[in-house]
C-alpha positions as CSV (number, residue, x, y, z in Angstrom):
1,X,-264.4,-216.9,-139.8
2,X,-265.0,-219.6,-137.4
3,X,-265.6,-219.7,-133.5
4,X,-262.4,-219.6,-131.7
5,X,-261.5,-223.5,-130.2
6,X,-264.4,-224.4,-132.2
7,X,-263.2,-228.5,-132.8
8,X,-262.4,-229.8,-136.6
9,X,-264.3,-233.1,-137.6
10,X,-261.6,-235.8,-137.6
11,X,-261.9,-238.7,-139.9
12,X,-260.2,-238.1,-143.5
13,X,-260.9,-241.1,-145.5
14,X,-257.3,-241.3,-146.5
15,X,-255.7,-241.3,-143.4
16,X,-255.4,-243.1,-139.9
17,X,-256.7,-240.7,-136.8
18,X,-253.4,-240.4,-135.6
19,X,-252.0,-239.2,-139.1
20,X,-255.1,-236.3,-139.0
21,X,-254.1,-235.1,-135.5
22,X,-250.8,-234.7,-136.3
23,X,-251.8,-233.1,-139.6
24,X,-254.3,-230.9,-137.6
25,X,-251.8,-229.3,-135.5
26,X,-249.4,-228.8,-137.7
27,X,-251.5,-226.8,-140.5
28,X,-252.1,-223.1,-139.4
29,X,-255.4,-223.1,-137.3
30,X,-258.7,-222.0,-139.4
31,X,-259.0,-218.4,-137.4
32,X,-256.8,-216.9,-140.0
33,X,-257.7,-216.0,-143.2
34,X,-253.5,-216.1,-144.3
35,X,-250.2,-216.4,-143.0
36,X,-249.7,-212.5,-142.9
37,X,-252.9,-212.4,-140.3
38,X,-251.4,-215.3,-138.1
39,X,-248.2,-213.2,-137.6
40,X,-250.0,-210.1,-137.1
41,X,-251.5,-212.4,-134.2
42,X,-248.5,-214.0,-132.9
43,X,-247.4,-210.0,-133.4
44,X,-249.4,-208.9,-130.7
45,X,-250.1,-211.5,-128.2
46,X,-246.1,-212.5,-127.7
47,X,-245.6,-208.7,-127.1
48,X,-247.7,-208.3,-124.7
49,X,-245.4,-210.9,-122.8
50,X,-243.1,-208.0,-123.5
51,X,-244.7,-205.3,-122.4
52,X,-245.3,-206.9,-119.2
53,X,-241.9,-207.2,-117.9
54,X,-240.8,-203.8,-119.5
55,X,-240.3,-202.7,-115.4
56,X,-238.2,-200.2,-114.1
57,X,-234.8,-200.4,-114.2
58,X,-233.4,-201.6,-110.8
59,X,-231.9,-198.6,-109.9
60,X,-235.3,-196.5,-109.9
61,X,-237.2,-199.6,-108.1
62,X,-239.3,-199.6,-104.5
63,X,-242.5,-199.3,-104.6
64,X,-243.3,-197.8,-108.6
65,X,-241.7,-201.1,-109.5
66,X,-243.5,-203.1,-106.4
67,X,-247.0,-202.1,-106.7
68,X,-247.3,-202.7,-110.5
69,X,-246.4,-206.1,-110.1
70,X,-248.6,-206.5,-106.7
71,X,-252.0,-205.4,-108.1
72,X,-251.7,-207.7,-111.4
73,X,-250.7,-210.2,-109.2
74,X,-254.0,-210.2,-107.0
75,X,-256.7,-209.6,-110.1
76,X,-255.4,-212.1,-112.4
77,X,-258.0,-215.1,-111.5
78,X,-260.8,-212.1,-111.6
79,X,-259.7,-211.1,-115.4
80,X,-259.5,-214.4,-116.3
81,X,-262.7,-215.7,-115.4
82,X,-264.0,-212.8,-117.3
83,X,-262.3,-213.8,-120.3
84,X,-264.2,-217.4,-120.1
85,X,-267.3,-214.9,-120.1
86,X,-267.0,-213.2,-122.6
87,X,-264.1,-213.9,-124.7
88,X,-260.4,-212.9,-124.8
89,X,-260.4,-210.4,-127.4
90,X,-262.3,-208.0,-126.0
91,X,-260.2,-208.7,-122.7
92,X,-257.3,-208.6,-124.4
93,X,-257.8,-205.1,-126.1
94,X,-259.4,-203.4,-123.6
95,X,-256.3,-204.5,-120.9
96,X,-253.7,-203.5,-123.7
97,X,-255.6,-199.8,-124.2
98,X,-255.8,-199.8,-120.4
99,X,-251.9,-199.8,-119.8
100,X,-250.7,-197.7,-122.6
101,X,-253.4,-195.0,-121.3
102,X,-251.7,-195.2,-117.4
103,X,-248.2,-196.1,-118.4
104,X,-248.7,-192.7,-120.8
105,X,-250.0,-191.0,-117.7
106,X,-247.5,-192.0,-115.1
107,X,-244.8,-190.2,-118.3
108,X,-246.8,-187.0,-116.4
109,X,-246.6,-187.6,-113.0
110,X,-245.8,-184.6,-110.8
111,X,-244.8,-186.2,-107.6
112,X,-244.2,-190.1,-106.2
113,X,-247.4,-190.4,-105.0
114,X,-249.0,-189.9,-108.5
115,X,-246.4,-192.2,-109.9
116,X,-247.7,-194.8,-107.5
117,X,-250.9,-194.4,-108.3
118,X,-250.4,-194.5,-112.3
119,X,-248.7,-197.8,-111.9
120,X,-251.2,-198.7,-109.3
121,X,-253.7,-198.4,-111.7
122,X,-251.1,-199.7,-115.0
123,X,-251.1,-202.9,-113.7
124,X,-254.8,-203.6,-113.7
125,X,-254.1,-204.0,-117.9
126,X,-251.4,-206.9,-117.8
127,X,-254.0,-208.6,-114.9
128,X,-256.6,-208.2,-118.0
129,X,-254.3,-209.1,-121.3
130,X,-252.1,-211.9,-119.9
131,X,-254.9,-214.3,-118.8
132,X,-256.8,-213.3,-122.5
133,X,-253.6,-213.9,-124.1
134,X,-253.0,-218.0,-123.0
135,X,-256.7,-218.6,-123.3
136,X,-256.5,-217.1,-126.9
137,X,-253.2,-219.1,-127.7
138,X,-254.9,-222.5,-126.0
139,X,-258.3,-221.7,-128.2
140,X,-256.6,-221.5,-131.5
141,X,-253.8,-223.4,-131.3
142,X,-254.5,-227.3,-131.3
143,X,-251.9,-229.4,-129.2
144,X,-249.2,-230.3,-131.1
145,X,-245.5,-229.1,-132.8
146,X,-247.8,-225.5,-133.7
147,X,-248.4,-224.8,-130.4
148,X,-245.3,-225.6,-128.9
149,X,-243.3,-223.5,-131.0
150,X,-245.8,-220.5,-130.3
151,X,-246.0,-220.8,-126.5
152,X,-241.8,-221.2,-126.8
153,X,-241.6,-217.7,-128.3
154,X,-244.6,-216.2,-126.1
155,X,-242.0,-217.7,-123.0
156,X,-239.0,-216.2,-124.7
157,X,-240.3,-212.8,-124.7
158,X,-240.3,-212.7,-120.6
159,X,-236.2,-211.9,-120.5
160,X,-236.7,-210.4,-123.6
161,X,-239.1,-207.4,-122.0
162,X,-236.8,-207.4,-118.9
163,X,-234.1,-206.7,-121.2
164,X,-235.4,-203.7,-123.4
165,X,-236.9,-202.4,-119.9
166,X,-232.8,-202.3,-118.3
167,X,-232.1,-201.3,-121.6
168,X,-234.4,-197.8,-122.0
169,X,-233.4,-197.6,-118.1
170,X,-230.1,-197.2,-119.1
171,X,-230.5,-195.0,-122.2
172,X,-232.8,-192.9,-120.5
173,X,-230.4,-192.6,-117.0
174,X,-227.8,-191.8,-118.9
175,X,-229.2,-189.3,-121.7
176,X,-232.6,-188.9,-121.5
177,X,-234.7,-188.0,-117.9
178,X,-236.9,-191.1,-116.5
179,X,-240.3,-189.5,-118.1
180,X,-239.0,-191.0,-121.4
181,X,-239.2,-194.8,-120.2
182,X,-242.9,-194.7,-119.8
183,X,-243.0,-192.8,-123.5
184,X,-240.9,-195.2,-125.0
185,X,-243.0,-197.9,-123.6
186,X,-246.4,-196.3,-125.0
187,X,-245.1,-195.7,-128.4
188,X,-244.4,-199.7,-128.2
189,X,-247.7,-200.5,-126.6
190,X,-249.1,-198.4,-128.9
191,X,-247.7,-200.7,-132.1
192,X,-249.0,-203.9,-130.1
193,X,-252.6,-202.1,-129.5
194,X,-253.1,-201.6,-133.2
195,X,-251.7,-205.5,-134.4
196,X,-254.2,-206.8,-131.5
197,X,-257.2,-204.6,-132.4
198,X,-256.7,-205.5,-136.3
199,X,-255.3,-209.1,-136.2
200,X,-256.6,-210.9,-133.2
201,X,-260.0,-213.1,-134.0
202,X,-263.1,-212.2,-132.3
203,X,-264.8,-214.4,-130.3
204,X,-266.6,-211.7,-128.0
205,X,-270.0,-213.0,-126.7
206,X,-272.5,-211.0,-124.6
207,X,-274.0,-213.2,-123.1
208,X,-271.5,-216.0,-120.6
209,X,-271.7,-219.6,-121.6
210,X,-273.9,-221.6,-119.8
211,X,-272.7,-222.7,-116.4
212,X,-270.2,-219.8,-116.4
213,X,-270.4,-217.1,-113.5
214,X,-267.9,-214.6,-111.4
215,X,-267.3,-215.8,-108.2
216,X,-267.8,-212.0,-106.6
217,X,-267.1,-213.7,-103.1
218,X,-263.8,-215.0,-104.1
219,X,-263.2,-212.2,-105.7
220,X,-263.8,-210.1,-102.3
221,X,-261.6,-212.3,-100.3
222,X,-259.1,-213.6,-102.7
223,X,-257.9,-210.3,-104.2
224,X,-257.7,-208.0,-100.6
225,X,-255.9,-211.5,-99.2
226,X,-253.4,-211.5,-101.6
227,X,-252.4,-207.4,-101.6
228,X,-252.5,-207.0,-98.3
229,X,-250.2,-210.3,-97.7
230,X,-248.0,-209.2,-100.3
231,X,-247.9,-205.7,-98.8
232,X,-246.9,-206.9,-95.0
233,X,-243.8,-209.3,-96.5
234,X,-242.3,-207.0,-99.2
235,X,-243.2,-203.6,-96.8
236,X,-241.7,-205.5,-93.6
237,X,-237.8,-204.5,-94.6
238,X,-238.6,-201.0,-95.3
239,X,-240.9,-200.6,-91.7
240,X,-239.1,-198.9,-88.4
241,X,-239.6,-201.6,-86.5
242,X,-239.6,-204.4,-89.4
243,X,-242.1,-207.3,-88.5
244,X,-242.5,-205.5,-84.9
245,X,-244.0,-202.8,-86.8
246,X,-248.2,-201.8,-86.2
247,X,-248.6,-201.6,-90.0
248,X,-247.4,-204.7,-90.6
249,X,-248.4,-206.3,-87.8
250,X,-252.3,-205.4,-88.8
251,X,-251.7,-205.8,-93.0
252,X,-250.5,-209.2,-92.2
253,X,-253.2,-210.8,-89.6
254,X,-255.8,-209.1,-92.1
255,X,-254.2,-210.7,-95.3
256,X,-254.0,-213.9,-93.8
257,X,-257.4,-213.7,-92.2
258,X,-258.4,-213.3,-96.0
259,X,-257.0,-215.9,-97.9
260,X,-258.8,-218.1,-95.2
261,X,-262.0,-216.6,-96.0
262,X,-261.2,-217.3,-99.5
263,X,-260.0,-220.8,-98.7
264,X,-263.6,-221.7,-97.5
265,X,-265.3,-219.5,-100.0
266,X,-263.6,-221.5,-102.8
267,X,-264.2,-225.0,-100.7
268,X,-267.4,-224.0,-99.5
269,X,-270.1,-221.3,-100.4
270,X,-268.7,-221.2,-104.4
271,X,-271.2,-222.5,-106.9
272,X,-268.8,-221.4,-109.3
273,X,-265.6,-220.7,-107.8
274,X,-262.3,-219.3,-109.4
275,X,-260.4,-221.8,-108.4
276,X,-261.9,-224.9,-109.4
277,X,-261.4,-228.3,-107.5
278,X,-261.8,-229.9,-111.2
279,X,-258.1,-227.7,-111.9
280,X,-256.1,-229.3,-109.0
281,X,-257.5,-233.1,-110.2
282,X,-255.2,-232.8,-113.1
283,X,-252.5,-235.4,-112.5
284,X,-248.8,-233.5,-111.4
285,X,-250.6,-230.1,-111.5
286,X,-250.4,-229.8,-107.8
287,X,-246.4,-230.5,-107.4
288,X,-245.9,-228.5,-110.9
289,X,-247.5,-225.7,-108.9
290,X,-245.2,-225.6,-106.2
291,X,-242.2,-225.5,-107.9
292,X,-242.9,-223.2,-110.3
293,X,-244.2,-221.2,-107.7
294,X,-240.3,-221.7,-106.1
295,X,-238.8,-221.7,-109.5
296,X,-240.6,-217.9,-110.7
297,X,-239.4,-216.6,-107.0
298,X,-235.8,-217.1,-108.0
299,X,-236.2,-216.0,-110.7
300,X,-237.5,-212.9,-109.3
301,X,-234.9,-212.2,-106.9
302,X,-232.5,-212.5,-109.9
303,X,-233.5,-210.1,-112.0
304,X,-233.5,-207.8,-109.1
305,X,-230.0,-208.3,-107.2
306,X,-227.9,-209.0,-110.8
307,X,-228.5,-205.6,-111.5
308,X,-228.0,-204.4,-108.2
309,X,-224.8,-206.4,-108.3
310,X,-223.4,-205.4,-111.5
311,X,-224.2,-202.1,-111.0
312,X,-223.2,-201.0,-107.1
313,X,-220.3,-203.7,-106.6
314,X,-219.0,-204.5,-109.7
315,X,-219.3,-200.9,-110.8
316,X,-220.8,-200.9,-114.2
317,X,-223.2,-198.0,-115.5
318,X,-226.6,-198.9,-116.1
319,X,-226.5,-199.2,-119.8
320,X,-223.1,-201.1,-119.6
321,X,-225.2,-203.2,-117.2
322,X,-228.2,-203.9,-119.8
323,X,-225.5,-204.8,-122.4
324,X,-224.4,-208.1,-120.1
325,X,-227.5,-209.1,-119.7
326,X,-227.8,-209.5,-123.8
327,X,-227.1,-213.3,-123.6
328,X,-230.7,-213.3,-122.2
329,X,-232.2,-212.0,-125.0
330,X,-230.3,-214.7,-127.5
331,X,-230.7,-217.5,-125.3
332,X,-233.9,-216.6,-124.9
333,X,-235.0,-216.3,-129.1
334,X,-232.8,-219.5,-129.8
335,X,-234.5,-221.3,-126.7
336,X,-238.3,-220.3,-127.9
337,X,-237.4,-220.9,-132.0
338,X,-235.5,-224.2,-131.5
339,X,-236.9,-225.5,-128.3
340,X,-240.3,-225.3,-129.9
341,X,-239.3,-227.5,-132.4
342,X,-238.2,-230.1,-130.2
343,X,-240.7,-230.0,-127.2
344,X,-243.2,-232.9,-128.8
345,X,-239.6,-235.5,-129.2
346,X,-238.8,-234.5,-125.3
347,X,-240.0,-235.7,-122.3
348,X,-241.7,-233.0,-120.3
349,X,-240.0,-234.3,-116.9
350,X,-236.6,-234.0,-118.5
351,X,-236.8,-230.0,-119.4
352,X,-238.5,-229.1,-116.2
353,X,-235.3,-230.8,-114.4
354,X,-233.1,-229.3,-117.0
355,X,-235.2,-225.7,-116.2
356,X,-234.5,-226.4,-112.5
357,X,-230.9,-226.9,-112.9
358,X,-230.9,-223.6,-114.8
359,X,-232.5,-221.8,-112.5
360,X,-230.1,-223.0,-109.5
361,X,-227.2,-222.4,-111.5
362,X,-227.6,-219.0,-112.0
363,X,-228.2,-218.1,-108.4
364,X,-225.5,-220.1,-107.6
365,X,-223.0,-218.3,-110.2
366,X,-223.6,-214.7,-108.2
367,X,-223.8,-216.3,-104.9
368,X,-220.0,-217.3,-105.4
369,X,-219.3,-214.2,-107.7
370,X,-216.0,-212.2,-106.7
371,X,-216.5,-208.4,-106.9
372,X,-214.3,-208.0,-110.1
373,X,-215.9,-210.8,-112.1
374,X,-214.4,-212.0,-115.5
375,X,-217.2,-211.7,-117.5
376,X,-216.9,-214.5,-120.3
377,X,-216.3,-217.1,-116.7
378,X,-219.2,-215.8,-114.4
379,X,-221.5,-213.0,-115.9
380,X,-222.7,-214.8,-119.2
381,X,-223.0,-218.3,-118.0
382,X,-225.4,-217.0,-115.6
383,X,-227.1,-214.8,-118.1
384,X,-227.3,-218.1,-120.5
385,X,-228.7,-220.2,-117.3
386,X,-231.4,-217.9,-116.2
387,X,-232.4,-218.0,-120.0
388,X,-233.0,-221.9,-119.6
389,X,-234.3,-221.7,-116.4
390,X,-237.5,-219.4,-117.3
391,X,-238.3,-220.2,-121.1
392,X,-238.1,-223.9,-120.6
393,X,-240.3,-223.8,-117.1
394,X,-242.4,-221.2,-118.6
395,X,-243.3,-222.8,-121.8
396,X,-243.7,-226.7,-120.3
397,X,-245.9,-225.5,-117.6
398,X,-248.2,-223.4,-120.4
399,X,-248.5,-226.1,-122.8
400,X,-249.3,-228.5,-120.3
401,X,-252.0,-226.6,-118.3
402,X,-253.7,-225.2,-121.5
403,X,-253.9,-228.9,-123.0
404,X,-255.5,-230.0,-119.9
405,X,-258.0,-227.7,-119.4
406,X,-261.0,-227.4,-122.0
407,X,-261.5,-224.3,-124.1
408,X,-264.3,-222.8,-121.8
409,X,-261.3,-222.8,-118.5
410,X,-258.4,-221.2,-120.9
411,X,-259.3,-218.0,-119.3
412,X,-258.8,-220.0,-115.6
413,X,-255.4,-221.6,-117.4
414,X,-253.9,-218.4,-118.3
415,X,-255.1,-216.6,-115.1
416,X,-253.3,-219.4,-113.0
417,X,-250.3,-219.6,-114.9
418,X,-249.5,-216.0,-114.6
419,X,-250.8,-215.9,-110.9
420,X,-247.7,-218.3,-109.7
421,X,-245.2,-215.9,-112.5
422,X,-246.4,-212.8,-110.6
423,X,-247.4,-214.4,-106.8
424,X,-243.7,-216.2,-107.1
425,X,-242.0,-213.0,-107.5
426,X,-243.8,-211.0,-105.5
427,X,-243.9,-212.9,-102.5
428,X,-240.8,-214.4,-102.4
429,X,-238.3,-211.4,-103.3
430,X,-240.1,-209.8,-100.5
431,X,-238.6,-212.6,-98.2
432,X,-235.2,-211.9,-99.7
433,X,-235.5,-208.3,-98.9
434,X,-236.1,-209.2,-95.2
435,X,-232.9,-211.4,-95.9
436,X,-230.6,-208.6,-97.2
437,X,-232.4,-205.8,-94.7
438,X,-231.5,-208.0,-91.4
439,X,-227.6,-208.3,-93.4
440,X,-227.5,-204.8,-93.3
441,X,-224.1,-204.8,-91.4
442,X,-222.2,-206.8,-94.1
443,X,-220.4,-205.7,-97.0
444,X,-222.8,-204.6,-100.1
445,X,-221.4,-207.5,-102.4
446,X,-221.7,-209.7,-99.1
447,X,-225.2,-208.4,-98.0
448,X,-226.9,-208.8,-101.9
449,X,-225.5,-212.6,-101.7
450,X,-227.4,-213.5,-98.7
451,X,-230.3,-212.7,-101.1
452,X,-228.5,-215.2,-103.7
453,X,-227.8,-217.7,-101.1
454,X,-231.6,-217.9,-99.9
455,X,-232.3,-218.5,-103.9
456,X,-230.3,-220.9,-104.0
457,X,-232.1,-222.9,-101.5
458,X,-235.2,-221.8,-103.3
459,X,-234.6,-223.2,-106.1
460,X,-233.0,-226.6,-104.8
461,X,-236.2,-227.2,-103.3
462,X,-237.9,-226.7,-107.0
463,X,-234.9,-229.2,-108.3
464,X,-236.3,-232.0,-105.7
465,X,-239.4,-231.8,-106.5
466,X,-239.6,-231.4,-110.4
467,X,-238.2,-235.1,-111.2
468,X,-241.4,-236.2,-109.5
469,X,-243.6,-234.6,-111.7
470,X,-244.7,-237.4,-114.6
471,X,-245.1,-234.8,-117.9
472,X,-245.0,-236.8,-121.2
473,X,-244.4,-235.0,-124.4
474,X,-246.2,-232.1,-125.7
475,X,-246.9,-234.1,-128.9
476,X,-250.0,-234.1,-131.3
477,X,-253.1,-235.4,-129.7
478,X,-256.8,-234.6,-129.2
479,X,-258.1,-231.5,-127.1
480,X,-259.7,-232.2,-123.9
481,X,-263.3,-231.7,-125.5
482,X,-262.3,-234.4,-128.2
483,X,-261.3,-237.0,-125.3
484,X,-265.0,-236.3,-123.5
485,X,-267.1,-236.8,-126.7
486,X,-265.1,-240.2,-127.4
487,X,-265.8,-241.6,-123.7
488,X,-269.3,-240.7,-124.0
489,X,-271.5,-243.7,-124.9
């Protein structure tokens, strides 16, 4: 078996270059010995997607939800720079064993402070597999119809985890006591633990590349920076004294007074930083950036007030609750099996506007919501927008990123890609909790649509910006390393 994103030799008698790219990424890639091994791949990598956003239901959520996604968040760029050491499969595996042993443990926990901790710790293994996973899919998979219809079914599986995780919430709120939503989720991590360990190609090498260091600076200042940031926004609603408050006022000067650091670290002091300049000089990765950033917020602050909505103003039970949000899960596999098929014939710009609009619309839809909704008129339109809105955003932005970056950065790729998912969320459902906490006096249904209102700004900031962003289509073509040995004389 072959080195991962080790390059074919183009130049088939028989047929013009452009004919052998196209056939290239079309054919499945050499890694696999057999169609069976590919799907035991594609098996394992697309659920850990899963597994990620397997959180707690909404009804359970503060901080066990909140601190998972925080601490992933801030030690993605680290894990990822370690997967351009020394591979993503052993990154990969080791991540995936990592959560199924904490998300096990926190099954045990005797009191809320060891739950913290166990998810504390949990999310140090999606911060791990997620990076590993996009480097993986953008070492093996050539660009091209392939790889799109891969990274559409690896996007797909986002709603898809939210919805089994609303789903056990339900089954276990209602029948079951909350212990068994952390074993459900290790008897499924479990599955996806064996498929990776036994399927996934190993390109584990002791020794880094040449040219290929941690950045242990950035590292100190990037990942405090971002936690303790994080911390003062999302902790500000919840404080006695909100923004007044001493913890706040000290978490925030401290997280800021980071990220500075880091900022001239990076610039600066860096021989090898983890954000590279060389990243931001891809042309439209700077405004992509921003609105995704914008885009994965609302997102963020949908999933969490929907099910606050359906469940404390509308009135339905949690697992009544995880059955209208269904059209999420068959948006999203009809999205990621036919959208793959057709992201090389469509113009990149066009579906990140067409994400946007998603996106907006089903903010918009809950913002305006009455509090006896008809289902078929406001529910599942905005279940079937929110499906658009992420897959589509989610899979343009990978393919794009990955195809830019050359196979030695994939670990960088997937480590920034998940960075805005996870930062987005974090940071700005934290703003809408100050939003809803300082609306307090309203109504419930009026108080979680102030949260619906700010993402519908959020979002219509992403909308102006996205038609500016010039993305062509993800269509068969040489990798970046190709291009480079072709300019060189």
């Amino acid at each position: 078996m072959g080195a991962i994103g080790s390059e074919p030799e183009l130049g088939h008698r028989d047929l013009t270059p452009e004919m052998e790219i196209e056939k290239l990424s079309r054919q499945r890639p050499k890694e696999f010995r057999n169609i069976w091994s590919e799907m035991g791949f594609c098996v394992s990598v697309l659920g850990c997607m899963l597994m990620a956003e397997l959180e707690i239901p909404a009804g359970s959520q503060t901080w066990p939800s909140s601190v998972f996604s925080l601490v992933t968040g801030a030690f993605l760029l680290p894990f990822g720079r370690i997967g351009d050491m020394y591979g993503g499969y052993a990154l990969f595996n080791t991540g995936m064993v990592w959560f199924l042993i904490w998300n096990l443990v926190a099954g045990f926990s005797q009191n809320y402070i060891m739950l913290i901790v166990c998810r504390a710790l949990a999310g140090l293994g999606p911060a791990a597999y997620l990076p590993a996973s996009i480097a993986l899919l953008g070492k093996i998979y050539r660009p091209g119809p392939r790889k799109n219809r891969v990274f559409a079914l690896y996007g797909a599986f986002a709603p898809l985890g939210f919805f089994f995780g609303i789903l056990f919430g339900g089954i276990t709120g209602e029948y079951l006591t909350w212990r068994w939503y952390f074993y459900l989720g290790s008897i499924m991590l479990g599955i996806f633990c064996l498929a990776g360990v036994t399927t996934i190609p190993n390109d584990f090498h002791r020794t880094p590349p040449s040219g290929i260091q941690m950045d242990w600076l950035g590292v100190a200042t990037i990942v405090p920076g971002l936690i303790l940031l994080v911390y003062a926004i999302t902790d500000s609603s919840q404080a006695p004294s909100g923004w007044a408050s001493p913890r706040i006022i000290v978490t925030l000067i401290l997280g800021v007074g980071f990220l500075a650091a880091a900022v001239y670290v990076e610039g600066y002091v860096a021989a090898k930083p983890l954000l590279p300049a060389e990243l931001f000089r891809t042309k439209g990765i700077k405004p992509l950036a921003v609105a995704q950033f914008g885009l994965y917020g609302t997102f963020g602050i949908f999933l969490l007030y929907s099910s606050f909505y359906l469940e404390l103003v509308v009135g339905k039970s949690p697992l009544v609750t995880a059955v209208w949000f269904l059209p999420m899960i068959i948006g999203g596999l009809f999205i990621g099996t036919v959208g793959g098929m057709v992201l090389h014939r469509l113009h990149g710009t066009v579906l990140l506007c067409l994400s946007g609009v998603g996106t907006l619309v089903c903010v918009l839809l809950f913002a305006l919501m009455p509090a006896d909704p008809n289902y078929w008129a406001w529910v599942m339109p905005s279940m079937i927008a929110a499906t658009i809105g992420i897959d589509i955003a989610f899979t343009v932005s990978n393919v794009f990123i990955t195809t830019n970056l050359p196979g030695h950065q994939q670990g960088l790729a997937g480590a920034f890609i998940n960075s805005l998912l996870f930062l987005g969320v974090s940071f700005f459902l934290g703003f809408g909790e100050v939003a809803v906490s300082h609306t307090s006096h309203l109504s419930r249904q009026k108080n979680y649509q102030v949260a619906f209102w700010f993402a519908v700004g959020l979002s219509g900031v992403s909308c102006l910006i996205l038609p500016f962003i010039k993305i062509g289509h993800a269509k068969s073509e040489l990798t970046v390393e190709e291009r480079e040995g072709l300019e060189r004389p």
